[in-house]
C-alpha positions in Angstrom: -23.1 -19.2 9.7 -25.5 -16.6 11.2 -26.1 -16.3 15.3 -28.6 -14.3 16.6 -27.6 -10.6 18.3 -26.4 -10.6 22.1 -26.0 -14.1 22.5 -23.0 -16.1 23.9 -22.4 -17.6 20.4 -19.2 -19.4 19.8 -17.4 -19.2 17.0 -17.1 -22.6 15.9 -14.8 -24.3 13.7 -11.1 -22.9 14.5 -12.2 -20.2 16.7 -14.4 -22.9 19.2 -13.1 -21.8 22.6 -13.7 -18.1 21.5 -17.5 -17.3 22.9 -19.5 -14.3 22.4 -18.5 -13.8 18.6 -20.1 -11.2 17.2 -18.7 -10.9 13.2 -16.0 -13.5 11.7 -14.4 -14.3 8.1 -12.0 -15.2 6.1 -8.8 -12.9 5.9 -5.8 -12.5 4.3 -4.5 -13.9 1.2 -7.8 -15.6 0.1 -9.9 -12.6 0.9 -7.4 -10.5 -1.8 -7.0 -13.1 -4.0 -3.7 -13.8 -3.7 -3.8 -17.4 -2.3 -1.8 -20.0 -3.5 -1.9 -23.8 -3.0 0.2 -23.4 -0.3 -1.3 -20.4 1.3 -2.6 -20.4 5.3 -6.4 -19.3 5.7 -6.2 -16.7 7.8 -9.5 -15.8 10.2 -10.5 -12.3 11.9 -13.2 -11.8 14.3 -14.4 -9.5 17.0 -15.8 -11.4 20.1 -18.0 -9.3 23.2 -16.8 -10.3 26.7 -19.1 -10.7 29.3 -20.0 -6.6 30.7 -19.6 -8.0 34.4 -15.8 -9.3 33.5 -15.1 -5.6 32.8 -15.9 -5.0 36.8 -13.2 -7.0 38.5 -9.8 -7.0 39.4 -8.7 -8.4 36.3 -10.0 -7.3 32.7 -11.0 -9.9 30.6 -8.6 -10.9 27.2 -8.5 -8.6 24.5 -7.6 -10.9 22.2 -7.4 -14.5 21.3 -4.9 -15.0 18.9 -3.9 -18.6 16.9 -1.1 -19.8 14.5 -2.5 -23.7 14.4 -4.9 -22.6 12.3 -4.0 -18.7 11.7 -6.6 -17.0 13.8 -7.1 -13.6 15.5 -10.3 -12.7 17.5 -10.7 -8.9 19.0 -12.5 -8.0 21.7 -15.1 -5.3 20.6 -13.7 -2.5 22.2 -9.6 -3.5 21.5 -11.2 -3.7 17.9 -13.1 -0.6 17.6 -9.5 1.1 18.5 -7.6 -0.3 16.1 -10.2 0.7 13.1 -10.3 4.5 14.5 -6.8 4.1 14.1 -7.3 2.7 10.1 -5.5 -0.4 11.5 -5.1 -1.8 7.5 -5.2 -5.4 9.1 -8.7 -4.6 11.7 -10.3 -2.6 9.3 -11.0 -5.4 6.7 -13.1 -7.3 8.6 -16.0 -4.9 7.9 -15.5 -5.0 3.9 -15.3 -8.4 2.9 -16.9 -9.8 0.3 -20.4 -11.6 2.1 -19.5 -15.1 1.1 -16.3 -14.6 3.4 -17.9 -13.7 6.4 -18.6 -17.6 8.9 -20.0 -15.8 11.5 -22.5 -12.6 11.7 -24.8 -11.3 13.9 -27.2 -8.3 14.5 -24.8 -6.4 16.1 -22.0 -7.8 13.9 -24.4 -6.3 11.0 -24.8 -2.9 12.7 -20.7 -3.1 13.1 -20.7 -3.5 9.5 -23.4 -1.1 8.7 -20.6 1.6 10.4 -17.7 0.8 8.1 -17.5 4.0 6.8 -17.9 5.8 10.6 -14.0 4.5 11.3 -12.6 6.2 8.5 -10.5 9.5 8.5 -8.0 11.2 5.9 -5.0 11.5 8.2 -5.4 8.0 10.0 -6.1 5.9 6.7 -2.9 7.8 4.8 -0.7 7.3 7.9 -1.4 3.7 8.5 -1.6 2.6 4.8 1.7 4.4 4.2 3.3 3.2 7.2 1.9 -0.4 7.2 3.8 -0.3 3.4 6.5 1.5 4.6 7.1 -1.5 7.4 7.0 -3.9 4.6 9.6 -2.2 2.4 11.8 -2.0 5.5 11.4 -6.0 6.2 12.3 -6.7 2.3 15.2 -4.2 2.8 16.9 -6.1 5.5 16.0 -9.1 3.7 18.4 -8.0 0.8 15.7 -8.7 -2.2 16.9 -11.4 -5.2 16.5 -14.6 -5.5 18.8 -15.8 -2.1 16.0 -13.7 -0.4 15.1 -16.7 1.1 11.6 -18.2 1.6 9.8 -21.0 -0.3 8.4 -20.1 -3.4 4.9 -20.8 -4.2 4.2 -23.5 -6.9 5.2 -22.2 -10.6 6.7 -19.1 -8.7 10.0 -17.9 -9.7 12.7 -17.6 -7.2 12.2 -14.5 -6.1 8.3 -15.7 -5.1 9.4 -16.6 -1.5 9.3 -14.3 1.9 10.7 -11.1 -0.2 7.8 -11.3 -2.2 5.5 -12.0 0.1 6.4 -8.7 1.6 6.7 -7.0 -1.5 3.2 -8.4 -2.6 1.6 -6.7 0.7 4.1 -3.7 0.1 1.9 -3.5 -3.6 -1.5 -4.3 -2.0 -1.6 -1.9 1.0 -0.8 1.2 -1.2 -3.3 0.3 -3.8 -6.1 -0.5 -1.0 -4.9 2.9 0.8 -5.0 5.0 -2.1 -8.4 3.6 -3.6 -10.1 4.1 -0.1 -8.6 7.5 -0.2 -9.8 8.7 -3.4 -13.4 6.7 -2.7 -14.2 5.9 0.9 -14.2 2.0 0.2 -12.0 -0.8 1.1 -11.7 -3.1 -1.8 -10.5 -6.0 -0.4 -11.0 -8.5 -3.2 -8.1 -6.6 -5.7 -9.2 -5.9 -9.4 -5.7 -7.5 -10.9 -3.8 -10.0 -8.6 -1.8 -11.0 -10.9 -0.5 -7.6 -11.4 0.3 -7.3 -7.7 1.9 -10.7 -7.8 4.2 -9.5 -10.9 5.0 -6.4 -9.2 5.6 -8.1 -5.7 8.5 -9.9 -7.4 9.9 -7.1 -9.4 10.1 -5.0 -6.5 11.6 -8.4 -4.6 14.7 -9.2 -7.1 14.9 -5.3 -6.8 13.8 -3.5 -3.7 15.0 0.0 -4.6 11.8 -0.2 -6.9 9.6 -0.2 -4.2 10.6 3.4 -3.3 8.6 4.6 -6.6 5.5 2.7 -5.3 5.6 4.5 -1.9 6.6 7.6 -4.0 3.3 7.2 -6.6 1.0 6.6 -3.7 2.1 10.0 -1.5 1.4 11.9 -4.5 -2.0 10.3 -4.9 -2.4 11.0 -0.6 -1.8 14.6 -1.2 -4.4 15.1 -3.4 -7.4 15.6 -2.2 -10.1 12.6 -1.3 -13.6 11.7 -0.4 -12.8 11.1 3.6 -13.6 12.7 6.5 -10.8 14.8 8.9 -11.8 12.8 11.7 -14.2 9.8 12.5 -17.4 9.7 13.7 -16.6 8.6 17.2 -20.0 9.4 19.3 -21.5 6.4 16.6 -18.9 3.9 17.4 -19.1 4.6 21.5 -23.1 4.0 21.0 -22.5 0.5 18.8 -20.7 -0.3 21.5 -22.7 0.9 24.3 -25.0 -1.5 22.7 -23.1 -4.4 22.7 -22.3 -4.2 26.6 -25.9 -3.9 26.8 -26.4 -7.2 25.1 -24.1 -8.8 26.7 -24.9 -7.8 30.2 -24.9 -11.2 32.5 -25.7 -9.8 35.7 -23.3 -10.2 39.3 -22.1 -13.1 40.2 -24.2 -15.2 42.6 -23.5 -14.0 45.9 -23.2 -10.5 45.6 -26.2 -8.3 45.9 
């Protein structure tokens, strides 16, 4: 699905009552290749608000977010934050694979075009460790094993429910994070899911293993990578410079 740049396009579909979409996809478990029969489809987008709602008392949304189906629309400036910030969840809306993508624009190509302009080696290393860090904490509490609770998916063993889920993210962000360390790219689509699915329920039926993940991967942090001390903020302020530009509707009638 392709809209033209600076229009008031909507996103369609799920997203219908979101307008001014600039860039939207597919997310999640299908973009990593971890779906299962029973998995959600989960949908990212960043949206432009009209530059004239940015002058009133009241600030337009900053995001539109859905569970019935499981979507999450930015607005382009709450968005550009979060990927300065190597936001692991923001960020990988910019790196899908293209058949992923149901909306893009001009200016959701330029925003794509910048991928790399986010990026910095302290931001990427703290969120990636503590995005994984977050998920071995949740699996913690929930004790690991097989009364972990959570359904399993289809042909899963017991321990496939929500402790491996978390433990499957656990494995994912760490080898995302390191790999765009080491190479400047976010490989969303993972090179061995079932690896990450064998090692999500090892490290579910025994949590403690997940300590030598998070180990392995501060090692790999501390060496040095391809990335940049700090991102290249003046380029992301003039993306969206533009955007408000495009999106510029004028004062309300009445007001001169």
């Amino acid at each position: 699905m392709s809209t033209a740049a600076g229009g008031a396009a909507g996103a369609g579909g799920p997203a219908g009552a979101v307008t001014g979409v600039l860039l939207s996809g597919i997310v999640g478990s299908t973009a990593y290749g971890l779906a299962h029969a029973g998995s959600d489809t989960d949908r990212l987008g960043v949206f432009a608000a009209p530059t004239s709602a940015f002058h009133g008392l009241h600030r337009p949304a900053e995001s539109h977010v859905t569970t019935d189906p499981d979507t999450t629309y930015h607005e382009a400036a709450k968005w550009c934050r979060l990927a300065l910030g190597c936001n692991p969840t923001a960020s990988e809306l910019v790196w899908l694979p293209g058949e992923l993508y149901e909306v893009r624009t001009a200016l959701g190509d330029d925003l794509i075009a910048l991928r790399g302009r986010f990026l910095s080696a302290r931001r990427v290393r703290d969120a990636y460790l503590g995005y994984a860090g977050q998920q071995f904490r949740r699996l913690r509490e929930r004790g690991g094993g097989p009364s972990s609770g959570g359904a399993a998916p289809p042909g899963g063993s017991p321990a496939s429910g929500r402790a491996a889920k978390h433990a499957r993210h656990l494995v994912r962000l760490l080898e995302q994070g390191t790999r765009l360390h080491l190479t400047g790219r976010l490989e969303i689509r993972l090179e061995d899911p079932g690896r990450v699915r064998e090692d999500g329920e090892r490290i579910a039926a025994d949590p403690d293993l997940g300590l030598e993940f998070l180990s392995r991967a501060e090692e790999v942090f501390d060496r040095p990578g391809v990335l940049p001390p700090a991102p290249d903020e003046p380029a992301v302020e003039a993306w969206l410079q533009r955007v408000r530009a495009a999106h510029w509707d004028g004062p309300p009638a009445g007001c001169s």
